[in-house]
N, C-alpha and C positions, 0 to 999 in steps of 0.2 A: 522630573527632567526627562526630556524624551533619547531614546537611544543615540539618536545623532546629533546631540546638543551637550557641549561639551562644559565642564565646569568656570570657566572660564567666562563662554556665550552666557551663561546663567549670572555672572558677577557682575558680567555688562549692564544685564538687565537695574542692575541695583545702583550703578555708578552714572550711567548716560544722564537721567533725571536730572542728578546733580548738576551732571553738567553743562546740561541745558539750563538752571538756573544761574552756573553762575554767570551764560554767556548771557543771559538776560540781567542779570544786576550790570554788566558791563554796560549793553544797551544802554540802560537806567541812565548809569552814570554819565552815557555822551552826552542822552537827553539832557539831563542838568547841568553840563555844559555849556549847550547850544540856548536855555535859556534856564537862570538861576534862581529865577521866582515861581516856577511852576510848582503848586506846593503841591498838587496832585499825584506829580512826576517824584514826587520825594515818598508818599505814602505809597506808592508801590514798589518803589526800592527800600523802602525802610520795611515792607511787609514782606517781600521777597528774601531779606536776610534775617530776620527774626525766623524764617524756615530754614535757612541755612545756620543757626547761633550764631550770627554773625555777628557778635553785641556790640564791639569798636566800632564798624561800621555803620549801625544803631546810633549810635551814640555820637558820635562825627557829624550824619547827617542830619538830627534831630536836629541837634545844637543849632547846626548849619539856618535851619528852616524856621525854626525860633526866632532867630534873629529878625529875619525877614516878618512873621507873623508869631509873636508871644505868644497871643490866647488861639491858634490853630488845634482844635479839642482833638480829631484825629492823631496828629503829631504828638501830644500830651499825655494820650491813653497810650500810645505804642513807649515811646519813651519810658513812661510810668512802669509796662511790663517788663522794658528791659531791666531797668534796675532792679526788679521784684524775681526775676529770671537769676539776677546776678547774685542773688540776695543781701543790693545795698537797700535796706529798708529804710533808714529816714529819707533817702533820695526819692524812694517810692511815695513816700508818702507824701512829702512837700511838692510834688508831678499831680500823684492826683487831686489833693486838696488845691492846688490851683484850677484843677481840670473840674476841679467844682466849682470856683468860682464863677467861670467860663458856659458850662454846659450845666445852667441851672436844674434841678432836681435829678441829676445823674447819673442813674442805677448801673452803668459801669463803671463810675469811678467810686463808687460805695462797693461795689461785689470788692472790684481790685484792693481797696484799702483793707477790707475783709480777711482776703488773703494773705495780703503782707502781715496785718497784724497777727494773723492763726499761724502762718508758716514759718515768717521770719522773724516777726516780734516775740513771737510765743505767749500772747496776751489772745488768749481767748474771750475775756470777757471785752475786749476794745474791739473783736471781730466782730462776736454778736451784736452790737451796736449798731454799726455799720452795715451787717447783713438783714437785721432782721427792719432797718430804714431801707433797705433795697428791694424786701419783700412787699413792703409796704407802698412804694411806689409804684413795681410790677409783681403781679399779684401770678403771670406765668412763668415769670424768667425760672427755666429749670437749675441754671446754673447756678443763681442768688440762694435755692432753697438748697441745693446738696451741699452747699458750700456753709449752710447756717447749720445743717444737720453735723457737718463732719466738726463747725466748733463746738457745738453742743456734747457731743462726744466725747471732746478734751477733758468738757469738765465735768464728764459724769452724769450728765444728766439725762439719761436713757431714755424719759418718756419724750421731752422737747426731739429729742433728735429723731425718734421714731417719725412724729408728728410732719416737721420738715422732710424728712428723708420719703414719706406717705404725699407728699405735696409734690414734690416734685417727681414720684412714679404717677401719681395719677396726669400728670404732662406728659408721659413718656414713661411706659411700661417696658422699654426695651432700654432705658439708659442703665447700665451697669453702674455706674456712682452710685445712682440711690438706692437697685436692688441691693448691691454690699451694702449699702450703708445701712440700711434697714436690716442686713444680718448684723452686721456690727453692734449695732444698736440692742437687736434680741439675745447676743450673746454676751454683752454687756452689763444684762439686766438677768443674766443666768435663764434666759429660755431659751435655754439650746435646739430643742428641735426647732421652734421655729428660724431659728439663727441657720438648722439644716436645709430647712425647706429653701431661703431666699439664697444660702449660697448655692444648691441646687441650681436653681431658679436663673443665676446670674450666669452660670458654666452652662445654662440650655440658649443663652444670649449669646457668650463667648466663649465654647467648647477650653480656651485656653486662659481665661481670665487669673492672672496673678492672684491678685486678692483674694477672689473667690477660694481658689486651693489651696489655698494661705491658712483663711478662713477655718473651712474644715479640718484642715489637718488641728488645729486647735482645739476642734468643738472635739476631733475624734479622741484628743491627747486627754482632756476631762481625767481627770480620777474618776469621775462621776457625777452624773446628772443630777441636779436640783430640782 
């Protein structure tokens, strides 16, 4: 904060954005006023308050737009995360299992069902399913493979999740999911230094990475190394 910049000018900084978001979901809303079928004009107000949590909102205008257009895949994927956000998972699920019927071979709506099942279902093995048919349809999607690494994880199986969590750093040797997850994975498997080196490794990405410090402080709590 600069000497002439008072605590307050600094909060601004933090609140104005908001603001300007919600004077644009307002926008949004005239627009879809002034014409009720523009389904375009609903994915940018439905994507504009999924940054604001704005799940009723979500979930109002989805409906809304459905009606108009059932199988609208965009409208069906956002919808799907909101209830995956809210954590109603059959709601999730039965969103994007339509949004497969819709948008044949889908590797968004497999990653998302992925999720629901590892987060909110607590079925690891119905994620890996899901995920590892999403790797298989995109062979770069970063987020398909850290997302298959972190259910593998669930159930223990440290070398699959290395494997995955190795696939999607060689996409992206700066993405922090899969350097932790690849510590996770090593500290898992009791090879703690290396479990050292990648959370290292993740805190030279993001000097303040949660995880990462998480991480360590764990490997450091050890009784002792294997």
């Amino acid at each position: 904060m600069k000497d002439n910049e008072t605590p307050g000018a600094q909060k601004n900084l933090l609140v104005e954005p908001i603001n300007v978001m919600k004077r644009n979901v307002k926008s949004l809303q005239e627009d879809i006023l002034k014409d009720p079928t523009d389904i375009a004009t609903y994915v940018k107000l439905i994507n504009l308050c999924m940054k604001l949590g704005d799940y009723n909102k979500i979930e109002c205008y989805a409906h809304r737009a459905l009606k108009m257009k059932p199988d609208e895949p965009d409208i069906l994927n956002l919808l799907g995360v909101t209830y995956y956000k809210q954590h109603k998972g059959d709601d999730a699920i039965t969103t994007f299992k339509h949004l497969m019927t819709v948008e044949t071979k889908s590797v968004r709506a497999l990653v998302n069902l992925g999720l629901v099942f590892m987060v909110v279902k607590c079925d690891a093995a119905k994620a890996i399913e899901q995920l590892k048919e999403a790797v298989k349809l995109d062979e770069k999607n970063g987020t398909a493979w850290t997302a298959l690494g972190q259910a593998y994880l669930k159930t223990g199986d440290f070398d699959a999740a290395l494997d995955a969590f190795h696939h999607a750093f060689k996409l992206d040797d700066k993405c922090k999911q899969a350097i932790v997850g690849i510590a996770d994975a090593h500290f898992g498997a009791k090879q703690y230094d290396d479990a050292i080196d990648y959370y290292e490794r993740a805190l030279v990405v993001d000097g303040r990475c949660p995880f990462a410090m998480y991480g360590l402080f764990h490997v450091y709590e050890m009784p002792q190394k294997e």
